[in-house]
KEKE-3310 file (N, C-alpha, C; in steps of 0.2 Angstrom, whole numbers, plus 5000, padded with zeros to 4 digits):
npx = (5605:5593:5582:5574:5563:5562:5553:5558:5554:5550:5557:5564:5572:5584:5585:5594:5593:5600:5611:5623:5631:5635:5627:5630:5624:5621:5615:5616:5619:5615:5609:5613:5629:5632:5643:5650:5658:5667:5664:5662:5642:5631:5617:5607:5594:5582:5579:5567:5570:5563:5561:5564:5560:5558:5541:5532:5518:5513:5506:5502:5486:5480:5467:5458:5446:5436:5419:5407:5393:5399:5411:5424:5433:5446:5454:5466:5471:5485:5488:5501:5495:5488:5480:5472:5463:5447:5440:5428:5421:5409:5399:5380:5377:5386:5383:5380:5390:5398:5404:5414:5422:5426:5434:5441:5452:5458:5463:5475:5482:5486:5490:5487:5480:5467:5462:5448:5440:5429:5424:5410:5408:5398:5391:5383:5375:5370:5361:5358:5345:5327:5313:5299:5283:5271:5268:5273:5265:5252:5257:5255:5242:5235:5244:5244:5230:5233:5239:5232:5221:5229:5231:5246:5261:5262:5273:5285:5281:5287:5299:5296:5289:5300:5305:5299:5295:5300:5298:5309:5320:5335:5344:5342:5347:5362:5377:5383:5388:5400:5403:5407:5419:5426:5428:5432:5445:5449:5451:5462:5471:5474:5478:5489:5496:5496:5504:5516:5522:5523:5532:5544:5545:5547:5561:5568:5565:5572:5584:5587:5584:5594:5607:5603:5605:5617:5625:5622:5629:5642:5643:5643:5655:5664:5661:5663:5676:5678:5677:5688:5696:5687:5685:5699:5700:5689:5693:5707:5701:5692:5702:5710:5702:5701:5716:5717:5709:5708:5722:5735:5740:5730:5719:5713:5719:5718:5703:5697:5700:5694:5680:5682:5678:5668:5660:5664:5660:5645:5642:5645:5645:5646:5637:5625:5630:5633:5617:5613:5622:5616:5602:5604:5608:5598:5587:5594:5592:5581:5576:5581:5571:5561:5546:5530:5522:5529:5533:5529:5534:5549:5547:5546:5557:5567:5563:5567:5581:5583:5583:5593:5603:5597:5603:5613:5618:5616:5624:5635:5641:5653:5660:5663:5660:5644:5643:5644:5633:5623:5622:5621:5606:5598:5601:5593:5580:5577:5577:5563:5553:5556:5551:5538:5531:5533:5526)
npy = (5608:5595:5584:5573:5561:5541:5526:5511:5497:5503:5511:5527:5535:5545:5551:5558:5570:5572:5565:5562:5561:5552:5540:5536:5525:5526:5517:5517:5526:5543:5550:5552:5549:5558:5556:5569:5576:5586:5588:5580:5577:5579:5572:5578:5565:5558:5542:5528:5512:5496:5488:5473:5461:5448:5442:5441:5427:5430:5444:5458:5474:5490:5501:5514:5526:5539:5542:5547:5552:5541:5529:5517:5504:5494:5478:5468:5451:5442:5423:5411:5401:5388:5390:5404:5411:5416:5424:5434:5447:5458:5475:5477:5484:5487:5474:5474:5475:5466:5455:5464:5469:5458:5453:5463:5461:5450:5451:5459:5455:5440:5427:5416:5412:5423:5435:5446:5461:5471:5486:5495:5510:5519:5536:5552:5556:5545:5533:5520:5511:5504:5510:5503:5512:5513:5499:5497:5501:5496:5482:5487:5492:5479:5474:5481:5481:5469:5470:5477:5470:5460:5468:5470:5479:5492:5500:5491:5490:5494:5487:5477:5478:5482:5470:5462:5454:5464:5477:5483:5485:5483:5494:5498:5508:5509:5512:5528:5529:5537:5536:5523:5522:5529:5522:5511:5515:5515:5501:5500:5504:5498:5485:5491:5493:5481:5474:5478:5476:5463:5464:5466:5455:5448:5450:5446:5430:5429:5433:5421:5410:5412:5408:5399:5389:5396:5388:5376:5375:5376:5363:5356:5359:5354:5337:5337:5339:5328:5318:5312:5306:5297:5287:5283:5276:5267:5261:5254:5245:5237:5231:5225:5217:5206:5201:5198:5188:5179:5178:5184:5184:5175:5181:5189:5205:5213:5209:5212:5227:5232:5229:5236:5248:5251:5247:5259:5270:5267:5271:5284:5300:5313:5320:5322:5332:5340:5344:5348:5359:5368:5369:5374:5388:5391:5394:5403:5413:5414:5420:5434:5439:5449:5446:5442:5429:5419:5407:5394:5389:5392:5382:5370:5368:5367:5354:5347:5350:5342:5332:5326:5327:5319:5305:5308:5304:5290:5285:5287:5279:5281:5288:5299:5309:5306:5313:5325:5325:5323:5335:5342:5339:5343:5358:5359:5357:5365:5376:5372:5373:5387:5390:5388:5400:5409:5422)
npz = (5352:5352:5362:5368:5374:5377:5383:5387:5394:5404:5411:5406:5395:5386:5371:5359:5345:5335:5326:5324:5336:5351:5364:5378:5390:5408:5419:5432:5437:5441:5428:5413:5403:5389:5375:5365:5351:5356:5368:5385:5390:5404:5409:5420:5427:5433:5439:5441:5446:5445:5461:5464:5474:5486:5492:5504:5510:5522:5533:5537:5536:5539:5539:5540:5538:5537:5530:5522:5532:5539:5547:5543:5546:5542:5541:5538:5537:5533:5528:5525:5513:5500:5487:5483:5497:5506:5519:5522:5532:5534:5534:5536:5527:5516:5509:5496:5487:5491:5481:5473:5483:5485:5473:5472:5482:5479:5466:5470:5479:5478:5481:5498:5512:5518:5529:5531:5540:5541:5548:5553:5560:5568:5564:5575:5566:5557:5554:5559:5562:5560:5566:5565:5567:5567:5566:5578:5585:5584:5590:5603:5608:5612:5621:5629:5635:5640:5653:5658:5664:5668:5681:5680:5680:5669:5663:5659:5647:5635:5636:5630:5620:5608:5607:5598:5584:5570:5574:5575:5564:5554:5547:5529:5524:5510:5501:5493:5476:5474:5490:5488:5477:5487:5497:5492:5493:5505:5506:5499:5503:5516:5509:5503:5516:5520:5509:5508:5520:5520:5510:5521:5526:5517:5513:5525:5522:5510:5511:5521:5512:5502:5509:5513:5500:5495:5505:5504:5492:5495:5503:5490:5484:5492:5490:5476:5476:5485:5476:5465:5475:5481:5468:5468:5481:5481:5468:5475:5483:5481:5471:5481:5492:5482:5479:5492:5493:5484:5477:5469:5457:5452:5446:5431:5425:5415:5413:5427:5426:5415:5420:5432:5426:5423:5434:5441:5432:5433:5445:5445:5449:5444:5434:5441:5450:5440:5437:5449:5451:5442:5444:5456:5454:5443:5455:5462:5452:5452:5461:5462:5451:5446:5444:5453:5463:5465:5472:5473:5459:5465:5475:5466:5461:5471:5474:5462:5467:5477:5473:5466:5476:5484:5474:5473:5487:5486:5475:5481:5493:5501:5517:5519:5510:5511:5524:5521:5511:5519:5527:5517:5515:5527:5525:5514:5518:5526:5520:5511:5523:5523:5511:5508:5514:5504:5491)
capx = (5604:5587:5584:5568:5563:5558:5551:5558:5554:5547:5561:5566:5581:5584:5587:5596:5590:5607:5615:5634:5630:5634:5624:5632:5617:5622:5609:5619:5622:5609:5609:5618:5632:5632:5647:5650:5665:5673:5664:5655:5638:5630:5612:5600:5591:5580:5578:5564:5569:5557:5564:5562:5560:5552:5537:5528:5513:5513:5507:5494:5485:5476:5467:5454:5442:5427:5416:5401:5394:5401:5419:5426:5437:5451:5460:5467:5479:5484:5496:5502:5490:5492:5479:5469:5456:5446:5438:5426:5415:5405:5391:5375:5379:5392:5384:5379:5396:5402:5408:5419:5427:5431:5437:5450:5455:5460:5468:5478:5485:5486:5488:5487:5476:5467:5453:5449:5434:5427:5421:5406:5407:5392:5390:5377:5368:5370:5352:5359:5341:5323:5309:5292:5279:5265:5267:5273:5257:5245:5256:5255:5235:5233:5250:5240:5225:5233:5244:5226:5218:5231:5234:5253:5265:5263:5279:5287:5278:5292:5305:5294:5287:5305:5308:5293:5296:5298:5296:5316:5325:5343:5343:5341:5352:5367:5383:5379:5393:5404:5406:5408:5423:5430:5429:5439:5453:5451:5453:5467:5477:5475:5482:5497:5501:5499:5510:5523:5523:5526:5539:5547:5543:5551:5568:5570:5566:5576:5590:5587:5585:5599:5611:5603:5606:5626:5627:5622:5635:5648:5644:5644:5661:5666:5659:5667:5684:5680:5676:5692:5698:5681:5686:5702:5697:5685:5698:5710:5696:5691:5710:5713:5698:5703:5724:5717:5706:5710:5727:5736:5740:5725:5715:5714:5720:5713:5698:5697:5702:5686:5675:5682:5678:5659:5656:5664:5653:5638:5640:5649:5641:5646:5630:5621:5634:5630:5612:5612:5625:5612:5596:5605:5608:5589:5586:5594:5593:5573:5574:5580:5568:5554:5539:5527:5518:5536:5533:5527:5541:5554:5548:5547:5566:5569:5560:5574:5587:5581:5583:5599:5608:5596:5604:5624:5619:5616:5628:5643:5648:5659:5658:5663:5652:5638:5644:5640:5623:5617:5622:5613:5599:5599:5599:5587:5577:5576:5572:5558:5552:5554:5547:5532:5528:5533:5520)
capy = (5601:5593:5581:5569:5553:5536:5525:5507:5492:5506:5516:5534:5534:5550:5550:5565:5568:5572:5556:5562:5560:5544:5541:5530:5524:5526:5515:5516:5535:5549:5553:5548:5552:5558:5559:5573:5576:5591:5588:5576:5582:5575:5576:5574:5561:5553:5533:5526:5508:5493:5482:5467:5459:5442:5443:5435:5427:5432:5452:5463:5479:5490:5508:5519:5535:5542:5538:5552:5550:5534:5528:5513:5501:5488:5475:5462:5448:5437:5419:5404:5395:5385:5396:5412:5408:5421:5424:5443:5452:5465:5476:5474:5490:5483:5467:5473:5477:5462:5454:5466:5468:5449:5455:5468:5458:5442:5455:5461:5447:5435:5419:5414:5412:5431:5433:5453:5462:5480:5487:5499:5516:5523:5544:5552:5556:5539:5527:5510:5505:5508:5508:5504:5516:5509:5491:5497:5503:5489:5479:5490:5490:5471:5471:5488:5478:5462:5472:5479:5464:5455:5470:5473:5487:5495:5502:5487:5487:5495:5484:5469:5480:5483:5465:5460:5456:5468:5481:5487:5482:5486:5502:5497:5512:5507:5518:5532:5528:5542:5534:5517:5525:5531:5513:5506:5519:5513:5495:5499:5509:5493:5481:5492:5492:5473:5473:5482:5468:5457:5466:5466:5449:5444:5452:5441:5425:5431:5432:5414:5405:5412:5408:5389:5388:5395:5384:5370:5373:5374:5357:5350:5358:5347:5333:5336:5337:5322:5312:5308:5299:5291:5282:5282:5269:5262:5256:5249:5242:5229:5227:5223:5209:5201:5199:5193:5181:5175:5181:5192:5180:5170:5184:5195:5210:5216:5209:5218:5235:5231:5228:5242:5254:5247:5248:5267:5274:5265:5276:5291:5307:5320:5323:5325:5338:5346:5346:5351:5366:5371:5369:5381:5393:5394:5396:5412:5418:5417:5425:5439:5440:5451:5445:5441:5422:5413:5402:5389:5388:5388:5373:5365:5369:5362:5346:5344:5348:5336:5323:5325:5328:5310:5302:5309:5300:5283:5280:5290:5273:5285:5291:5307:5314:5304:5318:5332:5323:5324:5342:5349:5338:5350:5366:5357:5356:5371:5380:5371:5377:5394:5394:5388:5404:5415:5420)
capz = (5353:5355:5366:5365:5380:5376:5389:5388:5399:5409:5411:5405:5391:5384:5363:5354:5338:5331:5325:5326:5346:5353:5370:5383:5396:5415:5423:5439:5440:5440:5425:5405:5398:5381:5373:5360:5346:5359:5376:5387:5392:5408:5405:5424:5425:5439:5435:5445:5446:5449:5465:5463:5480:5486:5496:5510:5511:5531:5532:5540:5535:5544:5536:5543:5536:5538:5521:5523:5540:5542:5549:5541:5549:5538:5543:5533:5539:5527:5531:5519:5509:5492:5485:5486:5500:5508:5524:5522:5538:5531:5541:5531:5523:5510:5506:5490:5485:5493:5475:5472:5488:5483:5467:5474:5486:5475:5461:5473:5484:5474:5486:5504:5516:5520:5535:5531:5543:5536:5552:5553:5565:5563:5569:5577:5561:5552:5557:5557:5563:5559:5571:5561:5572:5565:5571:5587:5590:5583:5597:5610:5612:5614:5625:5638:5637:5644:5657:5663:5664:5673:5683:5678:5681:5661:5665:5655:5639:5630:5635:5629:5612:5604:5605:5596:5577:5562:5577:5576:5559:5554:5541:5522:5519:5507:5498:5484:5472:5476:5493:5489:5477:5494:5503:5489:5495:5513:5507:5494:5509:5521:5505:5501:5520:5520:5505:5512:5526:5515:5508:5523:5529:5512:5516:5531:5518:5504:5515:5521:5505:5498:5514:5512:5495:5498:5512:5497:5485:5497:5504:5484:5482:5496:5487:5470:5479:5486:5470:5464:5481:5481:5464:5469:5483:5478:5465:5477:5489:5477:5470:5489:5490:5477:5479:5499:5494:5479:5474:5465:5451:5450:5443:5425:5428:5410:5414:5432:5422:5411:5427:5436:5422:5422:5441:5442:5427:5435:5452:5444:5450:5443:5431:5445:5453:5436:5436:5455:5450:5438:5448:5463:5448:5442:5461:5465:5446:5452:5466:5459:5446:5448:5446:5458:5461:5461:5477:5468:5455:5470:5477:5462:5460:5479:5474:5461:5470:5482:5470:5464:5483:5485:5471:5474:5493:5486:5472:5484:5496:5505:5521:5521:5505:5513:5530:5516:5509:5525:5528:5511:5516:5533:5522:5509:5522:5529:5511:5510:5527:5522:5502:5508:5515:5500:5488)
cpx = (5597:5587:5578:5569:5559:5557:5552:5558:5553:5553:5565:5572:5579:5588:5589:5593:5595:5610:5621:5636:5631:5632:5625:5628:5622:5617:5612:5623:5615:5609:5611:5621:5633:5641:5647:5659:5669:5672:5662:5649:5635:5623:5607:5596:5587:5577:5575:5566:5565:5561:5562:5566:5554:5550:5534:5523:5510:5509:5500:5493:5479:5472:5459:5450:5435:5424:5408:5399:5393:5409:5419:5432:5440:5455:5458:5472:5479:5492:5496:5496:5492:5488:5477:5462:5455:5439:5434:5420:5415:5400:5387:5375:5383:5389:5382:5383:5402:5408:5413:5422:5432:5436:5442:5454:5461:5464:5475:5485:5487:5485:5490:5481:5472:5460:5454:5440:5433:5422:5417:5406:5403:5393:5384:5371:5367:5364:5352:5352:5334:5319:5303:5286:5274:5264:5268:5267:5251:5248:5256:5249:5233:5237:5245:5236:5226:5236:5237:5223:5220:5234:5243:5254:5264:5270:5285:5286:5284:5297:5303:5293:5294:5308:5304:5297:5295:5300:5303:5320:5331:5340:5344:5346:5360:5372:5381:5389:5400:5408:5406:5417:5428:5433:5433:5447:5454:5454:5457:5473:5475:5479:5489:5498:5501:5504:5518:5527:5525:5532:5546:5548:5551:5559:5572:5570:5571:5582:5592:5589:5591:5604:5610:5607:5614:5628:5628:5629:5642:5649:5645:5651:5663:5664:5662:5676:5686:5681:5682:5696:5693:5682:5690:5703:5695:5688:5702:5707:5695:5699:5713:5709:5701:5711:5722:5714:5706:5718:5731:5738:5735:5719:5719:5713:5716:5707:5694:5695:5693:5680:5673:5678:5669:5658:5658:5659:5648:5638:5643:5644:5641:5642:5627:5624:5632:5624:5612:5615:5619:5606:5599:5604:5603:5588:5587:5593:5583:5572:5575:5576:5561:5547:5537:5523:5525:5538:5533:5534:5548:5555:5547:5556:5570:5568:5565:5580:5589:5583:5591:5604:5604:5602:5613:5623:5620:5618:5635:5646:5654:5656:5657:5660:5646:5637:5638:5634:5617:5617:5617:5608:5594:5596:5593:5579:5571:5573:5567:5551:5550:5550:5540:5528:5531:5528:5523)
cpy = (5599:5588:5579:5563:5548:5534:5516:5502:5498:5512:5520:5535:5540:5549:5556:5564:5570:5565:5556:5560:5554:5545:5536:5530:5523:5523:5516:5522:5537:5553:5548:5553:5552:5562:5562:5573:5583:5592:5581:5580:5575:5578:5572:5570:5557:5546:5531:5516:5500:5489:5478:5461:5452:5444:5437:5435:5431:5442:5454:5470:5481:5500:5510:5524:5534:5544:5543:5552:5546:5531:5522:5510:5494:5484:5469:5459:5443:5433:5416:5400:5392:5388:5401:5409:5416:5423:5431:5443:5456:5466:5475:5480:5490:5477:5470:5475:5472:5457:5458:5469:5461:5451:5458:5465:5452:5444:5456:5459:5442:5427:5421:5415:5418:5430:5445:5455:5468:5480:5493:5505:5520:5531:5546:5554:5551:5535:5520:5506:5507:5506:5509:5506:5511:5501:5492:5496:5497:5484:5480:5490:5486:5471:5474:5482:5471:5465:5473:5475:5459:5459:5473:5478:5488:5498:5499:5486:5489:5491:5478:5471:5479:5474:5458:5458:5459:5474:5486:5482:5484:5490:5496:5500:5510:5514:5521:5529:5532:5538:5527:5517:5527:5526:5510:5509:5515:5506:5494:5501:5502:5487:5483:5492:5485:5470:5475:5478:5465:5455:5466:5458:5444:5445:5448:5432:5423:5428:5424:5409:5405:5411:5399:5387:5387:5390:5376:5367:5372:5368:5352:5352:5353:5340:5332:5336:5332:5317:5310:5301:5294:5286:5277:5272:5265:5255:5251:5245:5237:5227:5223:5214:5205:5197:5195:5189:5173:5173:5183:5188:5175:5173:5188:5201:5215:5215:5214:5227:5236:5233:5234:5248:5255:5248:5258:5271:5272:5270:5283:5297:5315:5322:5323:5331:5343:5348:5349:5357:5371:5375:5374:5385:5396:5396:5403:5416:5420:5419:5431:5442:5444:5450:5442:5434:5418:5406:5396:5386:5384:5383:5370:5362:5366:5354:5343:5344:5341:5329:5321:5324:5318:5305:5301:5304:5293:5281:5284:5282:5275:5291:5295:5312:5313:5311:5324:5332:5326:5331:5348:5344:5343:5356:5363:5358:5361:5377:5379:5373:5383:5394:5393:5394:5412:5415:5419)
cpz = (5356:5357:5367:5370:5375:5382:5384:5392:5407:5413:5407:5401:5385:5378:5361:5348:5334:5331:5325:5332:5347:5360:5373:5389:5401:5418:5431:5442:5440:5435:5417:5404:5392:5380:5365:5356:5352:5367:5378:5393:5399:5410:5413:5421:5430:5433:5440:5445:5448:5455:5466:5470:5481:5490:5500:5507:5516:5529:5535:5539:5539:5542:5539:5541:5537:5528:5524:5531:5543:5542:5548:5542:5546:5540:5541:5534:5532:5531:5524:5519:5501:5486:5489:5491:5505:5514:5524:5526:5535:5535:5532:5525:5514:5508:5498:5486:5488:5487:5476:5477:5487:5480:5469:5479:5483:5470:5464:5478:5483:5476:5494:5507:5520:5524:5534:5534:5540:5542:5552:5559:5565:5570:5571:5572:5558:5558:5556:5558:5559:5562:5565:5569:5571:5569:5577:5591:5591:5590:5603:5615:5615:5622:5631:5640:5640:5650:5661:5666:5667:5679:5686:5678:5671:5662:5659:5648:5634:5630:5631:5620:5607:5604:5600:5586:5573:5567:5575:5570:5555:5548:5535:5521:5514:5504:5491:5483:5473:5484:5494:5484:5484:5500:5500:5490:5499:5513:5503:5498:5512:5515:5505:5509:5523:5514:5507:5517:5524:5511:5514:5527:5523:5510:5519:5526:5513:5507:5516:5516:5501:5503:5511:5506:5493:5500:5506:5493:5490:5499:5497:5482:5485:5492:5479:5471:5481:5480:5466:5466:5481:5476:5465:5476:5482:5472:5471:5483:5486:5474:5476:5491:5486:5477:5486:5498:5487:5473:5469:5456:5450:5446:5435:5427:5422:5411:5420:5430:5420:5417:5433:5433:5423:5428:5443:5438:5432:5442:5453:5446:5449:5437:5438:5450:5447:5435:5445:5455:5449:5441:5453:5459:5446:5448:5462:5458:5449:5457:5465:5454:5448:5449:5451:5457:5461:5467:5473:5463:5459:5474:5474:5460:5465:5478:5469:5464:5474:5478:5468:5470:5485:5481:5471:5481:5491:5482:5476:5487:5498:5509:5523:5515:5508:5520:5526:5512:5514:5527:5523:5513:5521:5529:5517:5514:5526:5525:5512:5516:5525:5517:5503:5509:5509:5495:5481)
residu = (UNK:UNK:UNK:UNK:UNK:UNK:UNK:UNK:UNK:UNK:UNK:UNK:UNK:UNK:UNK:UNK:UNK:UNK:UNK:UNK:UNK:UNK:UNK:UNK:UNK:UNK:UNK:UNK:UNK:UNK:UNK:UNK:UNK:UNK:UNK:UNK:UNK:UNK:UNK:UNK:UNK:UNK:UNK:UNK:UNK:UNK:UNK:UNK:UNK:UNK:UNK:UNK:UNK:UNK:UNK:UNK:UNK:UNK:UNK:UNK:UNK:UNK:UNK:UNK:UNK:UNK:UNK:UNK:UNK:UNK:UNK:UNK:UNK:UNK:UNK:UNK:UNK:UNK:UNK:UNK:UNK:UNK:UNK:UNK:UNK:UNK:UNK:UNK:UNK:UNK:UNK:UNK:UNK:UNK:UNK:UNK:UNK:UNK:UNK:UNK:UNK:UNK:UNK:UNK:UNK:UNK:UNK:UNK:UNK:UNK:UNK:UNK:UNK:UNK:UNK:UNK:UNK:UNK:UNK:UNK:UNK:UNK:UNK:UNK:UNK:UNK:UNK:UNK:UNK:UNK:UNK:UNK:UNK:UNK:UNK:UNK:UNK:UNK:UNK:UNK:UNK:UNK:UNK:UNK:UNK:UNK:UNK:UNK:UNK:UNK:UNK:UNK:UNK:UNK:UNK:UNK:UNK:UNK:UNK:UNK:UNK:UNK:UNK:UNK:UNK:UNK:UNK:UNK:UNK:UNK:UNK:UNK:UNK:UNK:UNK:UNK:UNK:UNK:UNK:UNK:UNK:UNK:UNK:UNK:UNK:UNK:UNK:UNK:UNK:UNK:UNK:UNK:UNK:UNK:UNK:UNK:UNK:UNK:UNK:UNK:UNK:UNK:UNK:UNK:UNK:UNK:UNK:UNK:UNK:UNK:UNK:UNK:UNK:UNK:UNK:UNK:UNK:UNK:UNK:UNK:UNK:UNK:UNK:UNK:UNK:UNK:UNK:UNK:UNK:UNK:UNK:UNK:UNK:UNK:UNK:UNK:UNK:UNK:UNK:UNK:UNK:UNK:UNK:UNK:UNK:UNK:UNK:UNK:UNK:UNK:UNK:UNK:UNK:UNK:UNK:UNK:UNK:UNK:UNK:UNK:UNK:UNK:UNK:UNK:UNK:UNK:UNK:UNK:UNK:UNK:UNK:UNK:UNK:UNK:UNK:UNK:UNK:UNK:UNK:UNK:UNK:UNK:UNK:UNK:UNK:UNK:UNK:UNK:UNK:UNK:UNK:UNK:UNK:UNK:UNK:UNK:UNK:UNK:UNK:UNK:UNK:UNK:UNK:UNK:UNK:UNK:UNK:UNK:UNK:UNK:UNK:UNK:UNK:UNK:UNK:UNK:UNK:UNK:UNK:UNK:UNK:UNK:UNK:UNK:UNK:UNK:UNK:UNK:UNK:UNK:UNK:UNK:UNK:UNK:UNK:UNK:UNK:UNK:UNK:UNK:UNK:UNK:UNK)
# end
């Protein structure tokens, strides 16, 4: 029996090439079961799964290495912003490779607010500076010949020459390609452990958002429970007006019915229970959903929700729905707090 791999939506599914074979996929075991006419075979199988987790904006990285005979120092915070905005210290050494630090940076991250330093450690053979000899000297005869002439301690002239201009200028030297390759590791190691951050940051979120959200619906079930008795009154609140001030045989009762029926539709709310259902629904189905960049979205889905839990408050006219408006407004609330800091 041979036995042949495909690779679907990036995971590993193993295809017989006998067609008598029927192959029942195990995504949720270690392995598949292939069932045969006289056994079933059970065929290894590691499945790498992608996890699809929300992430912070929030996060810090922090990577280290020695890059020829120079020590390279990484740290990258990054908070909530509404885009990619970017804050980068570099020694003089990296400026001409400054661009493309941007560029992996902004690939990578995709949003928020990032202040990232790329610290220089220089060793004892690395020449961060350059002393030009030759000028030192042109200013050194004029300098003697005034120290003599004004009878001065000479003693001092070096301290006064290195401060002179041109005399002491930072190295020119830059990275051979080989170790500018080596730096993009050091600042691809401080991303993935600011991602990781973010990964765990986004844990604490997740959790959150989908606690608000429950917290949500359970307050709209209360609200669709109520909505019968809410008619329910509201019918005999105006039946009651009417028999005390007018009474109960002065009025059309057919007409009333008609009346009633018109002022109910006009404040009925259970289309908005339905779209507010829905909207919680797109919510958690997108927080489960993998992709990355989904802040945005989530608060756009908050800002419906918002409208609907608005719009159940102001045709309700009943106190104790009005209790549980005010409650998902609370949890609404509190969403929106947290989403702003997911990326």
């Amino acid at each position: 029996m041979k036995i042949i791999f495909n690779i679907v939506m990036g995971i590993w599914f193993p295809v017989l090439t006998n067609p008598s074979i029927i192959m029942i996929p195990s995504i949720f075991s270690k392995g598949f079961l292939v069932s045969v006419p006289s056994a079933i075979i059970q065929i290894p199988l590691t499945i790498i799964k992608k996890t699809c987790m929300l992430k912070s904006m929030t996060g810090f990285g922090r990577a280290e290495q020695s890059v020829g005979d120079k020590t390279f120092l990484v740290d990258i915070k990054s908070l909530n912003g509404k885009q990619f905005e970017l804050q980068l210290k570099i020694p003089a050494v990296l400026k001409p490779f400054e661009f493309e630090i941007r560029r992996l940076l902004s690939e990578k991250l995709n949003r928020g607010s990032v202040d990232c330093m790329i610290s220089l450690k220089e060793t004892g053979s690395a020449k961060p500076v350059t002393i030009n000899t030759d000028l030192a000297k042109a200013y050194y005869r004029p300098l003697a010949e005034l120290s003599a002439a004004l009878n001065l301690d000479p003693s001092h002239i070096l301290s006064t020459l290195v401060k002179l201009p041109e005399v002491i200028t930072p190295s020119s030297e830059t990275l051979s390609d080989s170790e500018w390759k080596e730096l993009q590791g050091v600042v691809l190691n401080a991303i993935q452990r600011l991602t990781q951050h973010r990964l765990d940051e986004g844990k604490a979120l997740e959790k959150d958002l989908t606690e608000r959200i429950k917290n949500i619906r359970t307050q709209q079930e209360e609200v669709i429970k109520l909505e019968p008795l809410r008619k329910q009154k509201i019918r005999e609140g105006i039946t009651r007006l009417l028999e005390e001030n007018v009474g109960k045989e002065n009025y059309d009762s057919n007409r009333l019915e008609q009346e009633l029926i018109f002022y109910i539709e006009k404040i009925d709310i259970s289309e908005e229970q339905v779209r507010l259902k829905n909207h919680c629904e797109y919510f958690m189905s997108l927080l489960a959903d993998p992709e990355d960049g989904k802040g945005k979205k989530l608060s756009f889905i908050l800002q419906e929700i918002g409208r609907e839990i608005n719009t159940t408050g102001s045709k309700a006219y009943d106190s104790t729905i009005q209790k549980s408006v005010v409650l998902m407004k609370d949890e609404l609330e509190k969403a929106k707090e947290q989403v702003l800091n997911v990326l």
